[in-house]
Structures are given as structure tokens and as C-alpha cells.
N, C-alpha and C positions, 0 to 999 in steps of 0.2 A: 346671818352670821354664825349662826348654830350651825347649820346644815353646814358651813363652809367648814369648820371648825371639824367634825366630824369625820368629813371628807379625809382631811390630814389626817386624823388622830388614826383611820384605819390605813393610810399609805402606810404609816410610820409600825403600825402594828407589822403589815405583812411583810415591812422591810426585817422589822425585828426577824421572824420567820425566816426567810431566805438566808439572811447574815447568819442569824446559828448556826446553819446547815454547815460553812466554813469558819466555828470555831478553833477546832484542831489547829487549822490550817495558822489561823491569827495566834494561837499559844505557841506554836513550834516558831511563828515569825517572828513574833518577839523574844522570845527564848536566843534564838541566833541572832538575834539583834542587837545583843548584851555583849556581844563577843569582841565587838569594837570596844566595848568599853574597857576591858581588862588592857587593849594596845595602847590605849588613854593612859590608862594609869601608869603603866610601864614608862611610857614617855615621859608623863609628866612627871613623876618623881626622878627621873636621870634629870630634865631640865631644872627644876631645884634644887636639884643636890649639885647638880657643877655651878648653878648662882652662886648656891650657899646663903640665897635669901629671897623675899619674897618678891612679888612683879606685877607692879599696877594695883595694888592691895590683895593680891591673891596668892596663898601659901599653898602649899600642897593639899592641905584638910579641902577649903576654901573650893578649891579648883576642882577637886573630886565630888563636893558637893554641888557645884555647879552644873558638871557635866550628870548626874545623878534627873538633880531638875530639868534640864533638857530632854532627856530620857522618858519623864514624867508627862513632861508640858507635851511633848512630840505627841506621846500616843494616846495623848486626850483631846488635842485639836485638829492633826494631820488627817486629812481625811486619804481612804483607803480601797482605790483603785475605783472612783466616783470619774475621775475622768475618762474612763475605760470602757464604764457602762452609757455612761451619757454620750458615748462616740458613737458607738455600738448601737446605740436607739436610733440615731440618726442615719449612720451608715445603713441602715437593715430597715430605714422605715418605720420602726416600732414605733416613734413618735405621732404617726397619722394616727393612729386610734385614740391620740391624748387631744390633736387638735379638736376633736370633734366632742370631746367633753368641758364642762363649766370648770377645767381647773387650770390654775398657773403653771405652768412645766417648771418653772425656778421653786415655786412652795412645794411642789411632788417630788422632785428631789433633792430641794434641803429636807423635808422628812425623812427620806430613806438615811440622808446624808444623817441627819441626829439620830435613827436609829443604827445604822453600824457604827457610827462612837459608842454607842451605849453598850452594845456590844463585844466591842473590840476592846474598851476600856475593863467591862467585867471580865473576860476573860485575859486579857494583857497582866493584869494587875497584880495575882499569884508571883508571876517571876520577878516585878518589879520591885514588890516588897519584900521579897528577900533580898534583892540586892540593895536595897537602902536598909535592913535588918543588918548585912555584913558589912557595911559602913557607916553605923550607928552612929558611931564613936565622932563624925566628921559633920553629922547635923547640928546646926544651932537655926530652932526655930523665931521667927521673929516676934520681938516683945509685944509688938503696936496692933492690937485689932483690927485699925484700919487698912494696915499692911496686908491682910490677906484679905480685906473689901477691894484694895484697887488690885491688888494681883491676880483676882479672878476676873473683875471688871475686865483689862486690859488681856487675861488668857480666851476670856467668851467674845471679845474684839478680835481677837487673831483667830479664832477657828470658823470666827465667820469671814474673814478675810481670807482665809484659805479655801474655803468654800468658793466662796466668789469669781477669785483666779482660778479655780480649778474650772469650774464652769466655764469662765469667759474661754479657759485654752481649751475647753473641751467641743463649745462653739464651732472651734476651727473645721472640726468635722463637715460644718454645712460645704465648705470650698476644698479640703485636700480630704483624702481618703485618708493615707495615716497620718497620726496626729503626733504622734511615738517621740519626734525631733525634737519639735519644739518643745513637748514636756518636758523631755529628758534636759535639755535647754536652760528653760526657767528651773528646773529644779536643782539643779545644778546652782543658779545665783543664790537659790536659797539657801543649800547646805551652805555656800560657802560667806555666802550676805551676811545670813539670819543665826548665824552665833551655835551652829552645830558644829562647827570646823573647831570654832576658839570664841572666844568672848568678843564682842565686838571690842568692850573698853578697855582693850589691852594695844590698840591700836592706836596709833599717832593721832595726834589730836585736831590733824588738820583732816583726816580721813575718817575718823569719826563722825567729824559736823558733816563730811557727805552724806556719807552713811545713813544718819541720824535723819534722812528728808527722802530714805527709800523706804520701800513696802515690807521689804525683806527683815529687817532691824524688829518690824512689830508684830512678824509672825511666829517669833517664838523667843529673841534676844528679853523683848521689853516685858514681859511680863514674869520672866528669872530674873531681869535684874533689878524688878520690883521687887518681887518676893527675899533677894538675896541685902536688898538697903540699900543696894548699886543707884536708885534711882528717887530723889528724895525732893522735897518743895519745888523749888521753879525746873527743875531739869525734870520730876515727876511729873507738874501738870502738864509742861509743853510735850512731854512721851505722849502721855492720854489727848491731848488734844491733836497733837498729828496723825496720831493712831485713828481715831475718830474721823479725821479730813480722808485716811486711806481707806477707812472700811468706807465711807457715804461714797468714795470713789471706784471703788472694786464693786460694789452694788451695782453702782449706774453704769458701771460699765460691762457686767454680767446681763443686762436691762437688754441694754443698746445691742449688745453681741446677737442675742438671742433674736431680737427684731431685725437686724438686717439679715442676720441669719437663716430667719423663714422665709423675709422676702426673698430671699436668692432661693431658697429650697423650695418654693413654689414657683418660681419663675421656669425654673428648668425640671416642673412637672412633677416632684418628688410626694 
């Protein structure tokens, strides 16, 4: 268990390695990153100010800190251009040098995957906290202890969820060459699902209870609107527990991708 343990601990090291090398890159991407955010704010203050009041409990402060937390959650869970290179292994073969070793291809790279969060997070984090330092004035943190036990609970459930999907679509690789659609695809449901577009709970109540039974909702909606008191006793546990049915589900089905996906990659000589 040592030696396995090891194993990782030095994937995850040389990931850290290689991920430096495009720091730059990840500080200039977040930096133009932010720049939607200013088109946010612009909006949403015209849209309160022609209310003249507040919407779905969300004032202007409220909604600027929200989108703030998204910004946050995004570039601590999202993982970043992992489907690219796990295509890339397959497409180019790299992966035959891993079958022939004692390690998992899903734990090789979920390690690289935790070391470019780790990275991307240290370096991301300078611009980020300036821009929650220029909107100081709109944070209120929450009173309850436990409020920032399940918000991180349910934020380490979503970046391993993302991880997962990102794997199982990166999978696709064993059968089409590019993989580019279909990402583009799902990621698209997800800005628009998963509460980067608008708050999910600002949305009709019949289209919520959809919502509220997809994968999208818990990769980055449910644990802002933990963190924000959006999500409280019974509407709280049932978040964490569906959340928990998606992540055991995106697991098994990152599992399942990758096994039929060798059978095929072996089949046809790869």
C-alpha cells in the first residue's frame, strides 16, 4: 500500500513540475477571465435598478457576491485542459507505456488532475483576491461553522465530479479522433445548467425541481448556494445526498468508459 501510495505521491510531484512551466499562462487566463465579470455587474445593476427592487432574495450586493463565489468555486474545482491531454495519450498511443505498468490510468491522472488545481489555484488566486478586496463592502461571511464544513464537503464532491465527466468525455477518444464537439457540448450545459450563466434559484419552481436531479446543479451551483444560506435543513441534506448519488455515478461511469474503452483500443491493435 506504501509502494502504491508513493507511486502517486511522485505522478502528482512531476505533475506539479510540468503545470509550473504554464503558470504565466494560467495567471494571464484568469486575469481575462475577470473581464466578464465587470459585463455582470453592468447588467445587473441596470436590472435592479429598472426592478427598483430585489429578485428571488437577491439584491445587487447579494448577486455581485455570488457571481464573485463562482469565480472562486470555478477555479478551484474546474479542472484545466485534462480532457486535452487524456485524448492526446490515447490518440498518440502514450497510454501503451502505462498499460504495461502496476498503476491505475484513472489514479495517474486524478494525481496530475490535483496537482494542476494546486497550481492553478496558487497562481489564479492574486487576481482573484483583489477582486473580492474591490467588493469587500458586498461580502457577508457566514455565521455557522458548519456552513463552511458542508460547503467544502459538497465544493471536494464537485471537483471530483468534474474530474470524472471530464475523463469519461475524454474516453471518447478510444472511438472518434476529435473529441472537441462533444466537449464543447457538455460544457456548454454546464455554463448554462450549473449556475455560471445565473443562479439556478432564480428560476421557476417547476424548472428548478428539474434541474435540482441533474449533475450540472452540483458542479458548481450547490456548493455557492451552500456557502451563500441558499441551501439550508432538508433542501441542504437532499443537495449532499444527490450530489453524492452523482459523484458514485460519474465514478462508475469514468470506470466503465475506460474498460470498454481499452477493449475497443485493443481490439483494433492500438
Amino acid at each position: 500500500m506504501t509502494a502504491k501510495i508513493d507511486k502517486y505521491v511522485s505522478v502528482f510531484n512531476l505533475g506539479l513540475q510540468n503545470t509550473f512551466v504554464y503558470r504565466w499562462n494560467y495567471f494571464l487566463r484568469a486575469l481575462f477571465a475577470l473581464i466578464p465579470l465587470a459585463g455582470t455587474v453592468f447588467l445587473w445593476r441596470a436590472i435592479f435598478k429598472e426592478r427598483g427592487g430585489g429578485l428571488h432574495g437577491y439584491d445587487y450586493g447579494s448577486m455581485i457576491y455570488y457571481y464573485l463565489l463562482t469565480i472562486l468555486v470555478s477555479n478551484l474545482v474546474t479542472p484545466t485542459e485534462d480532457e486535452w491531454q487524456i485524448a492526446a495519450d490515447i490518440r498518440e498511443g502514450q497510454i501503451n507505456s502505462l498499460l504495461t505498468k502496476p498503476m491505475s490510468y484513472l489514479a495517474y491522472r486524478f494525481s496530475i488532475f490535483m496537482s494542476g488545481r494546486l497550481v492553478y489555484t496558487f497562481v489564479t488566486l492574486p487576481p482573484i483576491a483583489l477582486i473580492f478586496i474591490y467588493f469587500r463592502h458586498y461580502i457577508a461571511l457566514p455565521d455557522q461553522a458548519m456552513t463552511y464544513l458542508y460547503a467544502s464537503i459538497s465544493m471536494l464532491m464537485a471537483a471530483l465530479m468534474q474530474f470524472f465527466i471530464t475523463y469519461s468525455l475524454a474516453m471518447m477518444a478510444f472511438w472518434i479522433l476529435e473529441i472537441s464537439t462533444i466537449v464543447f457540448i457538455v460544457y456548454s450545459f454546464e455554463y448554462f445548467l450549473g449556475g455560471q450563466m445565473f443562479p439556478i434559484d432564480i428560476m421557476p419552481t417547476g424548472i428548478q425541481a428539474v434541474m435540482k436531479w441533474l449533475p450540472f446543479y452540483y458542479e458548481l451551483f450547490c456548493p455557492v448556494a451552500i456557502f451563500l444560506g441558499r441551501l439550508q435543513g432538508a433542501a441542504l441534506a437532499e443537495a449532499l445526498a444527490i450530489q453524492t448519488g452523482w459523484l458514485l455515478l460519474t465514478w462508475a461511469a469514468a470506470r466503465a468508459m475506460w474498460k470498454r474503452g481499452l477493449g475497443h483500443y485493443q481490439a483494433v491493435g492500438g
